[in-house]
mmCIF file of the N, C-alpha and C atoms, coordinates in Angstrom:
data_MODEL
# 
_entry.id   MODEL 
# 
loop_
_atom_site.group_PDB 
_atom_site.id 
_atom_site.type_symbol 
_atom_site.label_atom_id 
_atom_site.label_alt_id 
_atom_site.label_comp_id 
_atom_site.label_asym_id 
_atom_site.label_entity_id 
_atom_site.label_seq_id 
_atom_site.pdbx_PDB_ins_code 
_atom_site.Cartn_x 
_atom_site.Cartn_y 
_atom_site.Cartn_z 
_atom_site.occupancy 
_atom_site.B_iso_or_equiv 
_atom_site.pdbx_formal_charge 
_atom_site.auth_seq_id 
_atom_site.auth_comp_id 
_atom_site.auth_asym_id 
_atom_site.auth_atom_id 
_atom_site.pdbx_PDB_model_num 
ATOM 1   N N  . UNK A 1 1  ? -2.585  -9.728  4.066  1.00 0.00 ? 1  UNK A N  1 
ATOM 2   C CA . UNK A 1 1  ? -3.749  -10.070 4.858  1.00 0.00 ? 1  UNK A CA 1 
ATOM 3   C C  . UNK A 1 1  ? -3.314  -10.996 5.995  1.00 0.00 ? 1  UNK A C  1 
ATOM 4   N N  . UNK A 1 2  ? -3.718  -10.712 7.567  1.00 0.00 ? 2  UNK A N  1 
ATOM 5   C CA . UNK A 1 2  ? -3.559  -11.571 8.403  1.00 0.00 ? 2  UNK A CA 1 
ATOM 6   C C  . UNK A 1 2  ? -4.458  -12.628 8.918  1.00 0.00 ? 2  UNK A C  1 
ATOM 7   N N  . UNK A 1 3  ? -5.606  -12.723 7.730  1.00 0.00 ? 3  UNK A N  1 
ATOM 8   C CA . UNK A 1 3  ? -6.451  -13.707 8.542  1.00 0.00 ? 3  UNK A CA 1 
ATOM 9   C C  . UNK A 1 3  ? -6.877  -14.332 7.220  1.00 0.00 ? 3  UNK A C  1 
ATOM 10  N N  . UNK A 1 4  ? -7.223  -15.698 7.655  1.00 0.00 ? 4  UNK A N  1 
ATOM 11  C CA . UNK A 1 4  ? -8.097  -16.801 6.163  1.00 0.00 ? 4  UNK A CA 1 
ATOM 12  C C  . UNK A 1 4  ? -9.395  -17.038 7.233  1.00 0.00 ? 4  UNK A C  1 
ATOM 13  N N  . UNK A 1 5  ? -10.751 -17.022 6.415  1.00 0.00 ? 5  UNK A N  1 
ATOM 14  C CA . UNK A 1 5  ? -11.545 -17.527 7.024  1.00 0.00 ? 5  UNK A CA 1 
ATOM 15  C C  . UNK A 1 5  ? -11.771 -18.612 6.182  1.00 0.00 ? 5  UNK A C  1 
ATOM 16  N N  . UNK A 1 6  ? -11.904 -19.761 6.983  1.00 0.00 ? 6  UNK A N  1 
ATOM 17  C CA . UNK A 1 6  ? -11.418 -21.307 6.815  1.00 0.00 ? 6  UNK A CA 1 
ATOM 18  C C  . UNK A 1 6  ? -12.775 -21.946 6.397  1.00 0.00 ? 6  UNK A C  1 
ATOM 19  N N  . UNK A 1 7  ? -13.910 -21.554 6.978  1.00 0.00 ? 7  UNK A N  1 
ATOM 20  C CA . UNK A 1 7  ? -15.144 -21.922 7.517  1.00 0.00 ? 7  UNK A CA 1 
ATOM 21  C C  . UNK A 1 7  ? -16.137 -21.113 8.134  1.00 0.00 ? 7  UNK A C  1 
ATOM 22  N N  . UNK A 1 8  ? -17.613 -21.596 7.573  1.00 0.00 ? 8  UNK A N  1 
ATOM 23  C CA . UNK A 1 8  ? -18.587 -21.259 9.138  1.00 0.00 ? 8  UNK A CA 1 
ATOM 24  C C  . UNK A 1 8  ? -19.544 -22.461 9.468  1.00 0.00 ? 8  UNK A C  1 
ATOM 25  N N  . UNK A 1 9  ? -20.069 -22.671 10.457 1.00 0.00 ? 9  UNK A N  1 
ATOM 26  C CA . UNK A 1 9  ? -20.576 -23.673 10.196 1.00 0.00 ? 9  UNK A CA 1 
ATOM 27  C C  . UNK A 1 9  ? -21.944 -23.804 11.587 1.00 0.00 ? 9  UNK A C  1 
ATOM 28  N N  . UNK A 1 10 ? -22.827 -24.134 11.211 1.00 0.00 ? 10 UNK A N  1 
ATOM 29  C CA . UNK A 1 10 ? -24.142 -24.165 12.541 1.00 0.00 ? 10 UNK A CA 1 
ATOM 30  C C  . UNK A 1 10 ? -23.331 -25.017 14.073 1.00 0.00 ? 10 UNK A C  1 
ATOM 31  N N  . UNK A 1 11 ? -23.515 -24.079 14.771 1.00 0.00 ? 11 UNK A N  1 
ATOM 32  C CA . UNK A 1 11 ? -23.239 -25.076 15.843 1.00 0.00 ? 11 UNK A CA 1 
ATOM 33  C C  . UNK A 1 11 ? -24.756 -25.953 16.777 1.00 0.00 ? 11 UNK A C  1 
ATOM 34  N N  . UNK A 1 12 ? -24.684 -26.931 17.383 1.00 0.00 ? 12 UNK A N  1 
ATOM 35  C CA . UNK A 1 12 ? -25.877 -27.484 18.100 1.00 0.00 ? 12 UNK A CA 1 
ATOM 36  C C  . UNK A 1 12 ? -27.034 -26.919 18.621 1.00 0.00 ? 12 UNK A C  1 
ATOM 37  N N  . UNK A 1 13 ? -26.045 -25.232 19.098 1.00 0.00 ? 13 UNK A N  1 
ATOM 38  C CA . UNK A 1 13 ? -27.243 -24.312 19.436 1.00 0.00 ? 13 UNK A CA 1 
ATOM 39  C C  . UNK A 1 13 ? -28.059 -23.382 18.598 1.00 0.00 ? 13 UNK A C  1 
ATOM 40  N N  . UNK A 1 14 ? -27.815 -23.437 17.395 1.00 0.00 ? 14 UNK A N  1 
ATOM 41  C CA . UNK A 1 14 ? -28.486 -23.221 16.504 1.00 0.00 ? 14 UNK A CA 1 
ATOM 42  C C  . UNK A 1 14 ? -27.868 -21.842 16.573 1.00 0.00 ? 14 UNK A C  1 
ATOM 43  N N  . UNK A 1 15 ? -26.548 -21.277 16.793 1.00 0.00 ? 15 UNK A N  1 
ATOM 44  C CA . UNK A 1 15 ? -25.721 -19.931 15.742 1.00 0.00 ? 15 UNK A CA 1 
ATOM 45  C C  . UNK A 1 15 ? -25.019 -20.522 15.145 1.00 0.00 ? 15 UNK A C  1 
ATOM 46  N N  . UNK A 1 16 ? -24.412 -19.885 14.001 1.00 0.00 ? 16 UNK A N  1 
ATOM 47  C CA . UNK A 1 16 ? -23.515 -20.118 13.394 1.00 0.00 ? 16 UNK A CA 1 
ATOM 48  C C  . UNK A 1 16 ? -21.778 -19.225 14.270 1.00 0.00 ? 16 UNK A C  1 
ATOM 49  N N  . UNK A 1 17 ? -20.974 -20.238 14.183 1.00 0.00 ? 17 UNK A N  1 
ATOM 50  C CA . UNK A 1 17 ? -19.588 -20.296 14.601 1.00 0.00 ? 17 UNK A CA 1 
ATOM 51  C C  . UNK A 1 17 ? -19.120 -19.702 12.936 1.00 0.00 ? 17 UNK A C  1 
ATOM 52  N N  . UNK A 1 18 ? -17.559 -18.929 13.108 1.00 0.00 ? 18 UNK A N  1 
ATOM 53  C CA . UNK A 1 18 ? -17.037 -18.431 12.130 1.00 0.00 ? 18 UNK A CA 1 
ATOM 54  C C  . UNK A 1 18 ? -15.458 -19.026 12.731 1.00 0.00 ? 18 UNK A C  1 
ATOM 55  N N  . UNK A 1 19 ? -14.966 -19.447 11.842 1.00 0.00 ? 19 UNK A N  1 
ATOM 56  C CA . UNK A 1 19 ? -13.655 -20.450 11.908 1.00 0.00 ? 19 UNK A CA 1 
ATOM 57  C C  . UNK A 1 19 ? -12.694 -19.808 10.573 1.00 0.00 ? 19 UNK A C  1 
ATOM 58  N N  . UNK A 1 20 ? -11.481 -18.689 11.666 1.00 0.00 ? 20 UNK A N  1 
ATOM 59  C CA . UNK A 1 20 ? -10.867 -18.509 11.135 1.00 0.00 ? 20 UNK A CA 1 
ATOM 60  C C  . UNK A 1 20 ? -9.496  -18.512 11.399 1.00 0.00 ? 20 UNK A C  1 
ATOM 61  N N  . UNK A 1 21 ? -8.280  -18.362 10.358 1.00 0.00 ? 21 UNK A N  1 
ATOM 62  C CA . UNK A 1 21 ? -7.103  -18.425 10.392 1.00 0.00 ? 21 UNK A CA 1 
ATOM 63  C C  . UNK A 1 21 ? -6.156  -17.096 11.053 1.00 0.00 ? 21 UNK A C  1 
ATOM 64  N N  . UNK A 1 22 ? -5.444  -16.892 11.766 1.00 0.00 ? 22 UNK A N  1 
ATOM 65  C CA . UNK A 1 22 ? -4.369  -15.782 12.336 1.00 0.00 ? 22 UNK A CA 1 
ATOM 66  C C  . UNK A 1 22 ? -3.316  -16.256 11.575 1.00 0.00 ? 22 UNK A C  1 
ATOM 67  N N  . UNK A 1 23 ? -2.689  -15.878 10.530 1.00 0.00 ? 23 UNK A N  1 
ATOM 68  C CA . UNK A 1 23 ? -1.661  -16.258 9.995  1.00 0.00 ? 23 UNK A CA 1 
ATOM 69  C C  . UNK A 1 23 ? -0.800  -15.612 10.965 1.00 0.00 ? 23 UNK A C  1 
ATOM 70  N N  . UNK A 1 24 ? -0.471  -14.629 11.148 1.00 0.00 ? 24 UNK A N  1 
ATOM 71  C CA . UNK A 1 24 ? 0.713   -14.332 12.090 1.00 0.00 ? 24 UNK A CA 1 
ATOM 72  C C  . UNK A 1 24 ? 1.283   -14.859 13.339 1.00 0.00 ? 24 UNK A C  1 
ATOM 73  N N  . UNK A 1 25 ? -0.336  -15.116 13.956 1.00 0.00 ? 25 UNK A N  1 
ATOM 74  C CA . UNK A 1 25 ? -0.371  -16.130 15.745 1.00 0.00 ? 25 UNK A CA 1 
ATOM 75  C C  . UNK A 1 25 ? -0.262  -17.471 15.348 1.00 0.00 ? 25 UNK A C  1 
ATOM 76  N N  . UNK A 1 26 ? -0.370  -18.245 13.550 1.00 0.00 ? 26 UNK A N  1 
ATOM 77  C CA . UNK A 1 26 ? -1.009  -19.293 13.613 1.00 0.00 ? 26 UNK A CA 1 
ATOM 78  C C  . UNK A 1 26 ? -1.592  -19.611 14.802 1.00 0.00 ? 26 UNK A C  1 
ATOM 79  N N  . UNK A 1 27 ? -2.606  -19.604 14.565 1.00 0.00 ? 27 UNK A N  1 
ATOM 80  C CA . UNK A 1 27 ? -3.690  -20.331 15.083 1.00 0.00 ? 27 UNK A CA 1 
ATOM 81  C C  . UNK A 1 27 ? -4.955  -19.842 14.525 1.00 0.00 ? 27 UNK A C  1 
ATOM 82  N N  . UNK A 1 28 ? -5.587  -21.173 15.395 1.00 0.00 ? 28 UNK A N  1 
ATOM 83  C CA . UNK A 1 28 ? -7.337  -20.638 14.703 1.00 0.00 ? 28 UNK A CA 1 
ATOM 84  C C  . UNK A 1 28 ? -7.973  -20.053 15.554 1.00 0.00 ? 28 UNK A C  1 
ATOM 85  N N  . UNK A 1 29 ? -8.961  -19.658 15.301 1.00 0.00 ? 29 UNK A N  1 
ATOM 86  C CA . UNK A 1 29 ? -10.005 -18.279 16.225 1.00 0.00 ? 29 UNK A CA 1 
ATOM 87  C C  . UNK A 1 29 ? -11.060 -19.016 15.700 1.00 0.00 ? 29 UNK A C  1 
ATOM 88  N N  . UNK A 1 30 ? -12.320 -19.277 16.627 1.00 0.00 ? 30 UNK A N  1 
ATOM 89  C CA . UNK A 1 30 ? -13.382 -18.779 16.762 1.00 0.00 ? 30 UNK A CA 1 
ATOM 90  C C  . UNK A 1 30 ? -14.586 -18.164 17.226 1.00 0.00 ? 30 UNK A C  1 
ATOM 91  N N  . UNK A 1 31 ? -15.677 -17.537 16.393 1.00 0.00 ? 31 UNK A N  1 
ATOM 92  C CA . UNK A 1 31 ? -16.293 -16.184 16.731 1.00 0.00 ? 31 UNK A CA 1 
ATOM 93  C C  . UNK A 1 31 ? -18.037 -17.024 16.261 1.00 0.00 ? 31 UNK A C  1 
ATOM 94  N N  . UNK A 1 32 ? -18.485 -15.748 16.820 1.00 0.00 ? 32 UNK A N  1 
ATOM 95  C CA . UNK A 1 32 ? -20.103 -15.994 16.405 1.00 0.00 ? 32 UNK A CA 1 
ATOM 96  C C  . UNK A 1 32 ? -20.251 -14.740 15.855 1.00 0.00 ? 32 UNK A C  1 
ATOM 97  N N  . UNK A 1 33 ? -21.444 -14.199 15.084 1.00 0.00 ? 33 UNK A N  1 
ATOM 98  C CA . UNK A 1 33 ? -21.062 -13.211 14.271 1.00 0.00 ? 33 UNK A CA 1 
ATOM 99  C C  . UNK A 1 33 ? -21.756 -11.840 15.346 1.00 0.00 ? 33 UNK A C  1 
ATOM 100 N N  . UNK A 1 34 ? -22.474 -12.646 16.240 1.00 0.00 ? 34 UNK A N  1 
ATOM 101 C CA . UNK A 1 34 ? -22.439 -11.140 17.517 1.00 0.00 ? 34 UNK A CA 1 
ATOM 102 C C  . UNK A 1 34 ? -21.539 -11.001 18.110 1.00 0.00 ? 34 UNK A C  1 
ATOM 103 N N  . UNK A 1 35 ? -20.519 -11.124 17.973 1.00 0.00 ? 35 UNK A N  1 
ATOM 104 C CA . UNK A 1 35 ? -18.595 -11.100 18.633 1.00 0.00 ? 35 UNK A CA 1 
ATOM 105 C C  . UNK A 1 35 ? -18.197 -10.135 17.823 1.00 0.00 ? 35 UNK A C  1 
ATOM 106 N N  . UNK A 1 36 ? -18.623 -9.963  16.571 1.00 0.00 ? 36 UNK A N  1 
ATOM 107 C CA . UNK A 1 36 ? -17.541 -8.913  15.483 1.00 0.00 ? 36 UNK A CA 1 
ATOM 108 C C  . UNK A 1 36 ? -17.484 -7.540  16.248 1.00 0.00 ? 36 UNK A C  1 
ATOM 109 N N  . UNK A 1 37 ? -18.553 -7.214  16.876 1.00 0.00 ? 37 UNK A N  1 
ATOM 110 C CA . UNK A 1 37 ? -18.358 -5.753  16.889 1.00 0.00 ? 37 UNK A CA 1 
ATOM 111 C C  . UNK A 1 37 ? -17.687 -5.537  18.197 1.00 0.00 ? 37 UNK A C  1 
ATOM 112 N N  . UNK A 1 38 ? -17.386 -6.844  18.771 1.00 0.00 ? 38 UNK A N  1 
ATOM 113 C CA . UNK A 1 38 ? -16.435 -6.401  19.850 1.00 0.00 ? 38 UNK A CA 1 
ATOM 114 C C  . UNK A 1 38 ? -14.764 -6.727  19.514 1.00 0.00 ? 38 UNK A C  1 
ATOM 115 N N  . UNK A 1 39 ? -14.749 -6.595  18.624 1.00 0.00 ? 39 UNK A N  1 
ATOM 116 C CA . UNK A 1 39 ? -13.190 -7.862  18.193 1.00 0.00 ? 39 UNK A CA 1 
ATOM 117 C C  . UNK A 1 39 ? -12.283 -6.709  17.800 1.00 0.00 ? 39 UNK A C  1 
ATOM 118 N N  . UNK A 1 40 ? -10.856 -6.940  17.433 1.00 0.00 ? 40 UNK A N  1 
ATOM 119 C CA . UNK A 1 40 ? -9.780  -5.837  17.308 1.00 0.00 ? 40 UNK A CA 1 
ATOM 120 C C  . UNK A 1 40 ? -10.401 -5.929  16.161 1.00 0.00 ? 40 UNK A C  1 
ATOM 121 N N  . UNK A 1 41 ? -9.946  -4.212  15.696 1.00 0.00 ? 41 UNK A N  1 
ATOM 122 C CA . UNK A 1 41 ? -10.206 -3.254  14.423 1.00 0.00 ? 41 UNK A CA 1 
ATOM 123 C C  . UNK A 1 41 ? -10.238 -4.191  12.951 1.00 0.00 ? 41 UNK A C  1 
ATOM 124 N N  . UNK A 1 42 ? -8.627  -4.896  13.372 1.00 0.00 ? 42 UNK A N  1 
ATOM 125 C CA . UNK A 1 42 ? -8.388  -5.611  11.777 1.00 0.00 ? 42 UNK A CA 1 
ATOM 126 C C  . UNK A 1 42 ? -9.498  -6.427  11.247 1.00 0.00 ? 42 UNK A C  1 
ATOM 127 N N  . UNK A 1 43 ? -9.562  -7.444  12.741 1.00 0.00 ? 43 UNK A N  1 
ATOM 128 C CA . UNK A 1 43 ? -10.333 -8.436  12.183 1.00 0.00 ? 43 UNK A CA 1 
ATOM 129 C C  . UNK A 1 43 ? -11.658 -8.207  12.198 1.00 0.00 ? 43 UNK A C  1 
ATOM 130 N N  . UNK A 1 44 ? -12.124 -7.392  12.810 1.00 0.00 ? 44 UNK A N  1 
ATOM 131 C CA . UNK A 1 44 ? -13.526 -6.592  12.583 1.00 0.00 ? 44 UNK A CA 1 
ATOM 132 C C  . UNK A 1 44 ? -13.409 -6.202  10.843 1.00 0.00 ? 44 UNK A C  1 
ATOM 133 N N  . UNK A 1 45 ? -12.888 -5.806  10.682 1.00 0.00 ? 45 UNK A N  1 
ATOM 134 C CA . UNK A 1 45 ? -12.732 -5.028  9.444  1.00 0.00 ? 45 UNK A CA 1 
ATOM 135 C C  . UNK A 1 45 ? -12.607 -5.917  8.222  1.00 0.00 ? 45 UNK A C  1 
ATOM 136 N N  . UNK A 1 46 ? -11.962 -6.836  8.615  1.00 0.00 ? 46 UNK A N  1 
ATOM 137 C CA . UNK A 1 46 ? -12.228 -8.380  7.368  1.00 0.00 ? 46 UNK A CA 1 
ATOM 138 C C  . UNK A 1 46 ? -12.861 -8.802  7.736  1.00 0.00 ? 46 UNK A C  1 
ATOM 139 N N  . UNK A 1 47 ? -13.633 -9.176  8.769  1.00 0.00 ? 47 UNK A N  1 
ATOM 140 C CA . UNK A 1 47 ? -15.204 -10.237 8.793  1.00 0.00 ? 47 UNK A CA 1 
ATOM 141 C C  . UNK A 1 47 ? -16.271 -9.057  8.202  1.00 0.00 ? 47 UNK A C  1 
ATOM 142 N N  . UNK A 1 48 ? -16.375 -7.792  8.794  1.00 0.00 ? 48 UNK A N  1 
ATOM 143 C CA . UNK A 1 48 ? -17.400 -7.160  7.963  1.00 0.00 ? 48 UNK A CA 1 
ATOM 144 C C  . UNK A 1 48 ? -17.278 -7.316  6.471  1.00 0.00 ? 48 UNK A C  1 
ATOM 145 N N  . UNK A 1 49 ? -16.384 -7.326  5.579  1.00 0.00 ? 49 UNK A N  1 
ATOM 146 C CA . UNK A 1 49 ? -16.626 -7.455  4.308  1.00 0.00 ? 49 UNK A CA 1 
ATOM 147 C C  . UNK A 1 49 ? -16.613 -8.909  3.892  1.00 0.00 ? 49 UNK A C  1 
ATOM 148 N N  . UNK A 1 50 ? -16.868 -9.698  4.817  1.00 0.00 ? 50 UNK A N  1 
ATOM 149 C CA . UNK A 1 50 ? -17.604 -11.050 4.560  1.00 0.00 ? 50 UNK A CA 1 
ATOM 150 C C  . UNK A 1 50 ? -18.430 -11.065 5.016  1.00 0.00 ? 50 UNK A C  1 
ATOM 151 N N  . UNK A 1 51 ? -19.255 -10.550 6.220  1.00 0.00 ? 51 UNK A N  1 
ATOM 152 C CA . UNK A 1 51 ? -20.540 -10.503 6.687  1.00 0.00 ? 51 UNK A CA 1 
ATOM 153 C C  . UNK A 1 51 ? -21.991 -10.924 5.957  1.00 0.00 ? 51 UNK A C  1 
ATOM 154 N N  . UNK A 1 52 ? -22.409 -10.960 4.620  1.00 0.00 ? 52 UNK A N  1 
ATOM 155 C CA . UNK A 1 52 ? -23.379 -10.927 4.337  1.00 0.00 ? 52 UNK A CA 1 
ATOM 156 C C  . UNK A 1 52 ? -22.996 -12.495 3.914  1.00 0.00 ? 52 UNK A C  1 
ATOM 157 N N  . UNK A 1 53 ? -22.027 -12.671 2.849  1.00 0.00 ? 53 UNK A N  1 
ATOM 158 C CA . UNK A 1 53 ? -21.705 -14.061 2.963  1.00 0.00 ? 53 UNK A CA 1 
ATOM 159 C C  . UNK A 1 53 ? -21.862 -15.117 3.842  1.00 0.00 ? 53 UNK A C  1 
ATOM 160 N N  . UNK A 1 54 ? -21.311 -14.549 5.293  1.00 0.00 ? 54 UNK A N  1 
ATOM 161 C CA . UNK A 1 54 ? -21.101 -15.324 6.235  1.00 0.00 ? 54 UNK A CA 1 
ATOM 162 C C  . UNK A 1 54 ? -22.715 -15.811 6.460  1.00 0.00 ? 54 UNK A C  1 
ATOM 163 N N  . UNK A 1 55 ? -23.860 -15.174 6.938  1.00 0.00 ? 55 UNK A N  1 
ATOM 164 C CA . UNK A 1 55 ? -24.876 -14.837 7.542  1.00 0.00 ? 55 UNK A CA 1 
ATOM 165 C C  . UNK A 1 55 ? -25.700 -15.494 6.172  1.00 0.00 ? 55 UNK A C  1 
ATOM 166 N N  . UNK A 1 56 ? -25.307 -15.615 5.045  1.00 0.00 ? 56 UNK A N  1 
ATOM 167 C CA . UNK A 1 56 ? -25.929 -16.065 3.642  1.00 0.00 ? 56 UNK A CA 1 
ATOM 168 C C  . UNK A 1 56 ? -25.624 -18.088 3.629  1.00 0.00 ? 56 UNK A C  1 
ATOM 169 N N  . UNK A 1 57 ? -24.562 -18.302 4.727  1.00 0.00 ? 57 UNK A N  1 
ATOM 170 C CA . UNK A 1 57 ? -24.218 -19.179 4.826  1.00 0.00 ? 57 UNK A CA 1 
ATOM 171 C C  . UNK A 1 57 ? -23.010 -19.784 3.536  1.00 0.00 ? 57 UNK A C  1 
ATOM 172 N N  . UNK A 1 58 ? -22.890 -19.009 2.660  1.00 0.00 ? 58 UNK A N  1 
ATOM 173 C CA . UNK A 1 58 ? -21.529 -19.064 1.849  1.00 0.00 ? 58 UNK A CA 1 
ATOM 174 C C  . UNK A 1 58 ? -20.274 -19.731 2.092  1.00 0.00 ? 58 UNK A C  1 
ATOM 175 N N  . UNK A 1 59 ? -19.974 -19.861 3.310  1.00 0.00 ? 59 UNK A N  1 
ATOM 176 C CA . UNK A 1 59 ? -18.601 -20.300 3.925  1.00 0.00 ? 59 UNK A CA 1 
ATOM 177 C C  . UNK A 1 59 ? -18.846 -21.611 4.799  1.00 0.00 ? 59 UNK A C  1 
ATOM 178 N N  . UNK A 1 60 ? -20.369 -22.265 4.729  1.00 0.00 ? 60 UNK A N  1 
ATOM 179 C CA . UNK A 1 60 ? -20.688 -23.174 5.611  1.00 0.00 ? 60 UNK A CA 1 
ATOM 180 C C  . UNK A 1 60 ? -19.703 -24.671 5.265  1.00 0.00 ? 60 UNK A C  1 
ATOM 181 N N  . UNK A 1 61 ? -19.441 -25.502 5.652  1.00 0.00 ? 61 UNK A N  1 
ATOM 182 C CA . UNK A 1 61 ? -19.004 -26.214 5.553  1.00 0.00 ? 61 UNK A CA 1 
ATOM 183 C C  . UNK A 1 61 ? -19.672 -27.616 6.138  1.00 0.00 ? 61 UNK A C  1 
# 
């Protein structure tokens, strides 16, 4: 797997931010969850099978 999602968390404007890991680029990325469907395949493809979580607030921090 090339990515850890670290976090999500409300930002000021009232979306939630998704705070995750690139193990390969180290570094961190972040997304809002209307970004997924524009994002490369992979990581589209691991945030959708966290999606309901994410949006459930599961990963809030």
């Amino acid at each position: 797997m090339d990515y850890i999602l670290t976090r999500t968390e409300f930002e000021n404007d009232g979306h939630r931010s998704i705070h995750i890991l690139d193990i390969r680029k180290a570094q961190y990325l972040i997304y809002y969850p209307e970004e997924i469907s524009h994002l490369d395949h992979k990581l589209r493809a691991f945030l959708f099978t966290r999606l309901k979580g994410i949006n459930e607030g599961l990963y809030d921090h």
